[in-house]
Backbone bond lengths (Angstrom), bond angles and torsions (degrees), N, CA, C in turn:
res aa  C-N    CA-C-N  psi(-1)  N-CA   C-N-CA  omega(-1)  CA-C   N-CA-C  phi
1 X - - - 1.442 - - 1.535 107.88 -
2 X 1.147 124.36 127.00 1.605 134.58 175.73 1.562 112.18 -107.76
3 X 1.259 92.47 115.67 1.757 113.52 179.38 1.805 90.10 -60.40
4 X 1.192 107.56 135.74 2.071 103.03 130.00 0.750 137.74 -68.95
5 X 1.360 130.43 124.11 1.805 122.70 177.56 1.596 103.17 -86.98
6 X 1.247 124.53 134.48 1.306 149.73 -177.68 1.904 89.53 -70.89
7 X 1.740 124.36 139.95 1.051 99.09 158.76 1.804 91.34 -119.80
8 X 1.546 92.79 -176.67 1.012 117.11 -172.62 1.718 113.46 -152.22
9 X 1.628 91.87 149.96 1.710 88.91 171.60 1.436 104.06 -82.55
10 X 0.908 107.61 -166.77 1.713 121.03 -177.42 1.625 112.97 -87.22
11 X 1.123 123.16 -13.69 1.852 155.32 -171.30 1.706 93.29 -88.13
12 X 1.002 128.62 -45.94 1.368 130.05 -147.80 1.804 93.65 -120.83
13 X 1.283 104.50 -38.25 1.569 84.55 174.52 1.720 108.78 -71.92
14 X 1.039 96.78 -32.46 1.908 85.76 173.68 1.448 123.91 -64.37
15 X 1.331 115.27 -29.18 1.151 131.37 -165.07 1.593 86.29 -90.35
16 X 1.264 157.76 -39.44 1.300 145.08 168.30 1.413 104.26 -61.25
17 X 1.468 125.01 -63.64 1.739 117.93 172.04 1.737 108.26 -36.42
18 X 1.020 132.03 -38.10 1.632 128.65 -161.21 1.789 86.77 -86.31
19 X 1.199 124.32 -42.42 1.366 116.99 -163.67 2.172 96.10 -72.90
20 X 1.221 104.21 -26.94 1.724 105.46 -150.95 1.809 75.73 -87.93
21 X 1.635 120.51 -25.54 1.697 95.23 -161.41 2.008 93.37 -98.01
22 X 1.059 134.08 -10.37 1.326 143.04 158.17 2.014 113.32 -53.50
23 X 1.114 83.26 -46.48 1.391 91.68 179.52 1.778 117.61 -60.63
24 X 1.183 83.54 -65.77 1.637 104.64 -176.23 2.235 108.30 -63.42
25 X 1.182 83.62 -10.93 1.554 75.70 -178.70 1.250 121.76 -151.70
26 X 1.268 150.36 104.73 1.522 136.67 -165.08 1.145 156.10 -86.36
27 X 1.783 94.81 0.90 1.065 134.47 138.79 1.641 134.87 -41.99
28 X 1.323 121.35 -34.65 1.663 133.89 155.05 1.035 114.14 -52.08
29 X 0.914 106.73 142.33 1.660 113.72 -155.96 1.678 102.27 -162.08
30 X 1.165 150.92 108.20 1.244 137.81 151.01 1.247 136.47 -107.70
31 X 1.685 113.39 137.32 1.427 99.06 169.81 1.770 131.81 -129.34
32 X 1.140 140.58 177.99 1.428 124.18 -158.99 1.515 101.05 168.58
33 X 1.290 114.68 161.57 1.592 121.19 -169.66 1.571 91.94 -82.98
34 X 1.163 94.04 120.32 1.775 99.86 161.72 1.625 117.49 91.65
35 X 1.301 109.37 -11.56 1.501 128.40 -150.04 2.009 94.61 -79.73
36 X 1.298 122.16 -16.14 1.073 127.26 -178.88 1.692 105.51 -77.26
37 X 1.388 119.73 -107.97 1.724 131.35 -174.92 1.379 86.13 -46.41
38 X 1.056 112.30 -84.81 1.687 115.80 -151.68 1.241 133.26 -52.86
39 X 1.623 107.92 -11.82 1.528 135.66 -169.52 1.656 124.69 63.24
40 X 1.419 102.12 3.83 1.685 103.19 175.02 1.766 92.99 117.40
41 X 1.376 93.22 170.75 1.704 90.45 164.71 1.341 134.79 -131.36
42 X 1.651 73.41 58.76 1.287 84.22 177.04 2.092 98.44 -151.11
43 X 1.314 101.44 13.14 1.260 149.53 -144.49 2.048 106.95 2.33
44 X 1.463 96.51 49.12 1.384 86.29 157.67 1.446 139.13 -77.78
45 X 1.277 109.48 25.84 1.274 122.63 -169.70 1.715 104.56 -123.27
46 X 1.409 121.33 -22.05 0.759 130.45 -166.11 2.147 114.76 -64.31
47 X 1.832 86.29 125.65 1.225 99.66 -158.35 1.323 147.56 99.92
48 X 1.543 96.74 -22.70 0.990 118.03 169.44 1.505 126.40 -58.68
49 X 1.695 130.28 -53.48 1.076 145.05 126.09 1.762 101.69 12.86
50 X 1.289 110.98 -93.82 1.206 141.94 -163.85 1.952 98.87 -37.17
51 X 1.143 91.98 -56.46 1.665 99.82 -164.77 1.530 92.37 -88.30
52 X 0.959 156.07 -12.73 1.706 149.26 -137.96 1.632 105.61 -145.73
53 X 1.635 114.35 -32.25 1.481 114.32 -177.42 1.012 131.80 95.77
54 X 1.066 153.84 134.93 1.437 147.95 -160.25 1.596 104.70 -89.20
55 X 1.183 136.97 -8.25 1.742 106.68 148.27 1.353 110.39 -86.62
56 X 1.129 139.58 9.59 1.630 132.97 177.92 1.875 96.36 -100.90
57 X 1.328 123.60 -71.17 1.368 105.14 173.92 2.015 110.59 -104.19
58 X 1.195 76.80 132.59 1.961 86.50 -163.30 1.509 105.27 -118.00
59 X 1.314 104.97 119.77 1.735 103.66 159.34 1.541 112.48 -70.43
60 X 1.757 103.57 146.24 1.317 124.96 -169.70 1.701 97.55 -131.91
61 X 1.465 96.16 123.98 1.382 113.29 179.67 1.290 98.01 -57.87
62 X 1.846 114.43 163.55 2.304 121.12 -147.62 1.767 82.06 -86.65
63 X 1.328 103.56 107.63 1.470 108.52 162.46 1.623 101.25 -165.48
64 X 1.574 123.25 73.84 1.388 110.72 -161.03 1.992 93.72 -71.62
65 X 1.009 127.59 2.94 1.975 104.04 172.33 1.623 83.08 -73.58
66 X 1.614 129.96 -67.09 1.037 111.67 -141.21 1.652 116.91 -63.79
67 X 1.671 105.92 -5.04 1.248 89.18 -155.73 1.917 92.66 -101.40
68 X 2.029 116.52 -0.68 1.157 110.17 150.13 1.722 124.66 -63.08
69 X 1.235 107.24 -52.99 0.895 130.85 -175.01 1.619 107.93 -40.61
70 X 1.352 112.60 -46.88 1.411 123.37 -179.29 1.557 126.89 -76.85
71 X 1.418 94.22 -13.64 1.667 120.55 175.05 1.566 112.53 -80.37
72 X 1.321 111.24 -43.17 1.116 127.51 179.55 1.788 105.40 -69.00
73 X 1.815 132.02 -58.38 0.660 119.91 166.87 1.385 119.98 -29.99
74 X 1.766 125.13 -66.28 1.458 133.00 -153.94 1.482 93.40 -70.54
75 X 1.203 128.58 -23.68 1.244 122.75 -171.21 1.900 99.31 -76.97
76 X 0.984 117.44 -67.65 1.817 109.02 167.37 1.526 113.69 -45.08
77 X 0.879 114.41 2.69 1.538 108.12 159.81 1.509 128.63 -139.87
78 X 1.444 98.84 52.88 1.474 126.28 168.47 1.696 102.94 66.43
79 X 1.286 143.03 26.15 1.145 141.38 149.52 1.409 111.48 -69.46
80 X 1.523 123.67 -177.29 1.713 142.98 -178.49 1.391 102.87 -152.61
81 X 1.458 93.68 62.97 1.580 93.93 -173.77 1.690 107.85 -79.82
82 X 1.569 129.73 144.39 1.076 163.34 -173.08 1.778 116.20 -84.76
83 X 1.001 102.70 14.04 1.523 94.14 -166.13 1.689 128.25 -29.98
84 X 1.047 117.52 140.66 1.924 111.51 -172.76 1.688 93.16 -119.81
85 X 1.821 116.18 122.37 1.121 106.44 148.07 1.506 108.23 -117.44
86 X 1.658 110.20 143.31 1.476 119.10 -161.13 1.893 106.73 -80.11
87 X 1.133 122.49 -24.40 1.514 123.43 168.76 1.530 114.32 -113.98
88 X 1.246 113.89 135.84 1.607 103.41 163.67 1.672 112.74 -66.22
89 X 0.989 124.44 -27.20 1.793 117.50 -175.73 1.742 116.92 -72.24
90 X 1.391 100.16 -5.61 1.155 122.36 158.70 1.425 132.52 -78.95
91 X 1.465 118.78 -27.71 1.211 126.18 169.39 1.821 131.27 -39.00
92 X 1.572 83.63 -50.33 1.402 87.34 -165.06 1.626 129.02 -66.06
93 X 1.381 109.65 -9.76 1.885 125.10 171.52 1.620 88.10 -70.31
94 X 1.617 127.25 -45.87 1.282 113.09 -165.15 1.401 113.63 -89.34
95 X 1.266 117.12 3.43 1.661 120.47 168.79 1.376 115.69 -84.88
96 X 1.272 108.22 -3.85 1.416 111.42 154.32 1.213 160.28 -45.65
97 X 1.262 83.71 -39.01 1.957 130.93 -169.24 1.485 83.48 -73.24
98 X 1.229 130.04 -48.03 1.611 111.20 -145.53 1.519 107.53 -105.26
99 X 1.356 133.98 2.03 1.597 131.56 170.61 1.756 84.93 -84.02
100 X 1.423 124.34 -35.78 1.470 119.55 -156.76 1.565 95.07 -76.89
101 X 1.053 113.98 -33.82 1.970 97.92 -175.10 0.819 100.17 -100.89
102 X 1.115 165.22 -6.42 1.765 175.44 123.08 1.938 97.86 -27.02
103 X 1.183 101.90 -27.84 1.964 87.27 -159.33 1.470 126.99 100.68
104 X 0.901 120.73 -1.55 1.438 128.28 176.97 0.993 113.74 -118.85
105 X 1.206 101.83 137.08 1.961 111.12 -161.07 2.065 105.87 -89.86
106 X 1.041 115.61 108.11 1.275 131.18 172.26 1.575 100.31 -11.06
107 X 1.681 113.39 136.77 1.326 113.91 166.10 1.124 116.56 76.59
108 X 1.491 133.79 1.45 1.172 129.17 177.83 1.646 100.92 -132.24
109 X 1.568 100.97 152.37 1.282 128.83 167.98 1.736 115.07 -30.45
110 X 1.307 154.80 127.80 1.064 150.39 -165.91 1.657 85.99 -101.06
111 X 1.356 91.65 136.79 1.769 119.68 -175.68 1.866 98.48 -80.73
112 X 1.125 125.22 138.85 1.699 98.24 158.41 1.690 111.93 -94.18
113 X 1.583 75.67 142.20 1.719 92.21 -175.25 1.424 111.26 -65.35
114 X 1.343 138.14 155.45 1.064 132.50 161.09 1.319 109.67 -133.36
């Protein structure tokens, strides 16, 4: 007997993982510019909103540190937050966020802890 394999683009298989890890846990939570109505732009998000609610996937006004930064909070307080940033050249203001709550001072070499 031969299964079918379902295909998929790469857009839609993520967007099934976000729907299968939402499901299974209710704690997931994501947020990202646009990622609500519009579904992202790239719209792997799309729908999600709709079926999940707008405190589970939440648009975050264009500030991707704050919207690491804010991931990281929900995450210390027992959330699985999802964060979406829509460009990688954008990343790097929000790679910030995490030497600063971690203890390590941005831009520098990480010491090992002992």
């Amino acid at each position: 007997m031969s299964e079918k394999i379902e295909r998929l683009t790469l857009a839609k298989a993520i967007t099934r993982g976000l729907e299968d890890a939402m499901e299974a846990d209710r704690t997931v939570v994501m947020l990202g510019e646009d990622i609500g109505k519009l579904g992202g732009v790239y719209r792997v998000t799309e729908g999600l909103q709709a079926r999940f609610g707008n405190r589970r996937v939440m648009d975050a006004p264009l500030g991707e540190s704050g919207i690491i930064g804010t991931s990281i909070g929900m995450a210390l307080r027992g959330y699985r937050p999802v964060p979406e940033i829509q460009f990688d050249g954008f990343v790097f203001p929000a790679y910030n966020q995490t030497p600063r709550r971690f203890g390590e001072p941005a831009g520098e070499d990480p010491q090992p802890h002992r």
